[in-house]
C-alpha positions as CSV (number, residue, x, y, z in Angstrom):
1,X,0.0,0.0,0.0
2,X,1.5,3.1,-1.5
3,X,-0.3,6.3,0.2
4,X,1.5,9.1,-2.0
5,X,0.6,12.0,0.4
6,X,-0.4,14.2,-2.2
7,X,-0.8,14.9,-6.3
8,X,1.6,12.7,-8.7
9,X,2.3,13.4,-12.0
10,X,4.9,12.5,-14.3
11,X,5.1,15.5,-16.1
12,X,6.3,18.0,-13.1
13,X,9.6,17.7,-13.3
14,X,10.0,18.5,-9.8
15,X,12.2,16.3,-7.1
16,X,8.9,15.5,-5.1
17,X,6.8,14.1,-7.4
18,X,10.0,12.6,-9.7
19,X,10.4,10.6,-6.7
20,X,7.0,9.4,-6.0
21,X,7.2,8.5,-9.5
22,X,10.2,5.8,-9.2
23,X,8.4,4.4,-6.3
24,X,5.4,3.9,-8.3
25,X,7.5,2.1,-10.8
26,X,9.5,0.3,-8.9
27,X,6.9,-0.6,-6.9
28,X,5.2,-2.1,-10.1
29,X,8.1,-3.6,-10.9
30,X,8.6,-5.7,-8.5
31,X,6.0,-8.1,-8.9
32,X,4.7,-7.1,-5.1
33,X,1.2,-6.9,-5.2
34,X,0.4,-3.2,-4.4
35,X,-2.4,-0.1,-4.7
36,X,-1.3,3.3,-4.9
37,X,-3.7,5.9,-3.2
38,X,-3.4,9.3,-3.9
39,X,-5.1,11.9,-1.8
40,X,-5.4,15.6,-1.9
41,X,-4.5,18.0,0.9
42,X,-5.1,17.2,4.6
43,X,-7.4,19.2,6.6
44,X,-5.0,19.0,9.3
45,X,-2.4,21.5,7.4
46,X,-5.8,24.2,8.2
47,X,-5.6,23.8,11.8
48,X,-2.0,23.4,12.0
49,X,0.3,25.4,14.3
50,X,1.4,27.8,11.3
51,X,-2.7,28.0,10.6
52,X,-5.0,28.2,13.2
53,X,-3.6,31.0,15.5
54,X,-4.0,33.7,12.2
55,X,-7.5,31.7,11.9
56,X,-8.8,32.6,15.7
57,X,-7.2,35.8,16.5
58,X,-6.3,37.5,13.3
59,X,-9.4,35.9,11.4
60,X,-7.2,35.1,8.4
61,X,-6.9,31.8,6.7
62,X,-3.5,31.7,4.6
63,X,-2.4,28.6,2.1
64,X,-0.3,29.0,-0.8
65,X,-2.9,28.1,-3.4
66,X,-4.5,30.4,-5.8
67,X,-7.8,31.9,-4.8
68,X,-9.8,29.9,-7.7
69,X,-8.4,26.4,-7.2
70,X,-10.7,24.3,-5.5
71,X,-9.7,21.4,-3.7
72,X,-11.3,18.2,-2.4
73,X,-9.9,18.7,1.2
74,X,-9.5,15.0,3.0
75,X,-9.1,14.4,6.8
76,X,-6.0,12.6,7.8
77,X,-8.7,10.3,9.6
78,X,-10.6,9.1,6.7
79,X,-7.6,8.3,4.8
80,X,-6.3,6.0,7.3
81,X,-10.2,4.5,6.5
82,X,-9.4,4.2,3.0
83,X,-6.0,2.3,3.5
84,X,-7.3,0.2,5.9
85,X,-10.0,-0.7,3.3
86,X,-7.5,-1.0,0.3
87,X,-5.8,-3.5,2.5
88,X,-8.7,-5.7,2.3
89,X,-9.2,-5.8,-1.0
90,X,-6.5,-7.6,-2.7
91,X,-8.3,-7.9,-6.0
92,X,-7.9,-4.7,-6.5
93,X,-3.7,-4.9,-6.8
94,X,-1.9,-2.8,-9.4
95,X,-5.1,-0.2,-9.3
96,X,-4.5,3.6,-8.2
97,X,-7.0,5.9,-6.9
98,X,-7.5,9.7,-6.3
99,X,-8.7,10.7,-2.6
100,X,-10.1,13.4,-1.9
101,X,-13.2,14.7,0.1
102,X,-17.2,15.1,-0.7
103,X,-16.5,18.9,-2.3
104,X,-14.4,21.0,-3.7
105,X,-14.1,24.3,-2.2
106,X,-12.3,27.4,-2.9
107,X,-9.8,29.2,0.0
108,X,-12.6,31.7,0.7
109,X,-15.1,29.1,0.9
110,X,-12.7,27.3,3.1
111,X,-13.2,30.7,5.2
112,X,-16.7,30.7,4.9
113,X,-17.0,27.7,7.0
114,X,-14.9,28.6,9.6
115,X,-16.3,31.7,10.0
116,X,-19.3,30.3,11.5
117,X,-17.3,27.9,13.5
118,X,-14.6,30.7,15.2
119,X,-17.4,33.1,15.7
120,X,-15.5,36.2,13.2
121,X,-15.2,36.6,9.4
122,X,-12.2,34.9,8.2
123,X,-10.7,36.2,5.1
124,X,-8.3,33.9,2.7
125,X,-5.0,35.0,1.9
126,X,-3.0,33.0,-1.2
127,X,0.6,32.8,0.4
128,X,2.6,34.1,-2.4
129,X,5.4,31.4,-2.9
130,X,8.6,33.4,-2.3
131,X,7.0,34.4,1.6
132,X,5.7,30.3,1.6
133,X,9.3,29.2,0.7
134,X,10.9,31.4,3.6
135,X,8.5,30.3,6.1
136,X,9.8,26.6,5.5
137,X,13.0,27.7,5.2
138,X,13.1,28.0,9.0
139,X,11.3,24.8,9.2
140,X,13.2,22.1,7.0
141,X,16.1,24.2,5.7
142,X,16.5,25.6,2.1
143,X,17.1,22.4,0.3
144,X,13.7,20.6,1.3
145,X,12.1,24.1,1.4
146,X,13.0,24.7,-2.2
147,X,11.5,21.2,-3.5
148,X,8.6,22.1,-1.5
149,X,8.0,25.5,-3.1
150,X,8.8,24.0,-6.6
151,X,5.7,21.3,-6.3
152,X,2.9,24.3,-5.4
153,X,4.8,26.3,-8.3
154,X,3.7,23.7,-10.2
155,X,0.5,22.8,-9.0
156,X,0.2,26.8,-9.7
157,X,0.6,26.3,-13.4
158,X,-2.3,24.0,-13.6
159,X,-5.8,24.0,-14.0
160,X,-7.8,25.3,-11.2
161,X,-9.5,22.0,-10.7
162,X,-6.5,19.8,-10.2
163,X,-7.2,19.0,-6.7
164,X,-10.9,18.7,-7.4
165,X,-11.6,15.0,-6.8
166,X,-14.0,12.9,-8.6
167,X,-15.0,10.2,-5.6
168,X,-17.8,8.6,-6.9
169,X,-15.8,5.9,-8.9
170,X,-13.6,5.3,-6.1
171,X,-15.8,5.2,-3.0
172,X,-17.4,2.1,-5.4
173,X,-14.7,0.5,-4.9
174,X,-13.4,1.6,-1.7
175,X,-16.8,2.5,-0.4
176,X,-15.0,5.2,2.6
177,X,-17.6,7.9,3.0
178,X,-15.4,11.2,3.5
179,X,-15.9,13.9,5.9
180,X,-17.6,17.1,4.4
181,X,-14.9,20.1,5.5
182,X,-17.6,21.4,7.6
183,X,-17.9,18.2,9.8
184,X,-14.5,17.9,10.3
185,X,-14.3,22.0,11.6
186,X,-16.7,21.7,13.9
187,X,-15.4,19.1,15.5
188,X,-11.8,21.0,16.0
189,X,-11.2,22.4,19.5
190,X,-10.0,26.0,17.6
191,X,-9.4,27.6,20.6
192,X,-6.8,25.4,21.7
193,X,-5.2,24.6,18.4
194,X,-4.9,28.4,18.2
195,X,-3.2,29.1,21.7
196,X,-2.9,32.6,22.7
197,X,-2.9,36.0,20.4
198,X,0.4,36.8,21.0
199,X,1.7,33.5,19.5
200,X,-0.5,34.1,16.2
């Protein structure tokens, strides 16, 4: 069971997804029975400690992702559903299958939702990818925050529906049923997540 943490193509020519790539092949190769799951974004990366204190006290939700692209956000938790379920079906080696969750929403739309969760308006911001690639900088260093910046430059120059998942042919298969964004918000402890204003 191959869970690819995110989009793969072979046409990105970036070091993250060239190297999901080779482990799709080799995978294959090897004869090893296998399934390749590919999910969207985690929901977790919104309430994240980089997220969720500008969410609470400064009523701003930032991502770097353009302010059209809509994306099928999934919940860490219904992804480990999906693998677990994989795992069961061995009929279905050599398969590979998009994951993502019910809708595909917008960063705005995103805020929409939380702003009736947090209680204030929440505005989206699109991260530009030069300020994105500095804040990981002080995270992973500049090699790994390079490659990381060089995948959402890519995802940049795509269509604005490339993270907007098509489940119905999956969940047939893998019949998972994912957590709208909205369920999965309200059950966040925000408050907490957040911390105090003067670490936002």
């Amino acid at each position: 069971m191959f869970n690819t943490s995110g989009h793969v193509s072979r046409h990105s020519g970036t070091a993250l997804m060239d190297a999901k790539v080779e482990l799709i092949d080799r995978l294959k190769a090897s004869g090893l029975p296998s399934i390749v799951l590919k999910p969207t974004l985690y929901m977790s990366n919104i309430a994240a400690p980089w997220s969720a204190p500008a969410i609470v006290h400064r009523g701003v939700f930032a991502y770097p992702m353009p302010s059209d692209f809509r994306t099928s956000w999934i919940s860490w938790e219904d992804m480990a559903a999906y693998v677990v379920e994989a795992m069961r079906r061995p009929e279905l080696a050599g398969a590979s299958f998009d994951i993502g969750g019910p809708e595909a929403l917008t960063g705005q739309q995103i805020g929409d939702v939380l702003s009736d969760i947090v209680g204030r308006h929440i505005e989206y911001y699109p991260v530009p990818l030069a300020d994105f690639a500095t804040g990981l900088t002080a995270m992973l260093g500049k090699e790994a925050a390079e490659q990381v910046a060089a995948n959402y430059a890519w995802v940049h120059r795509q269509r604005s529906m490339l993270f907007a998942v098509e489940i119905a042919d999956t969940i047939g298969m893998l019949p998972i049923k994912p957590t709208s964004f909205a369920d999965w918000a309200k059950a966040q402890d925000w408050s907490a997540m957040a911390g105090t204003e003067r670490a936002a």
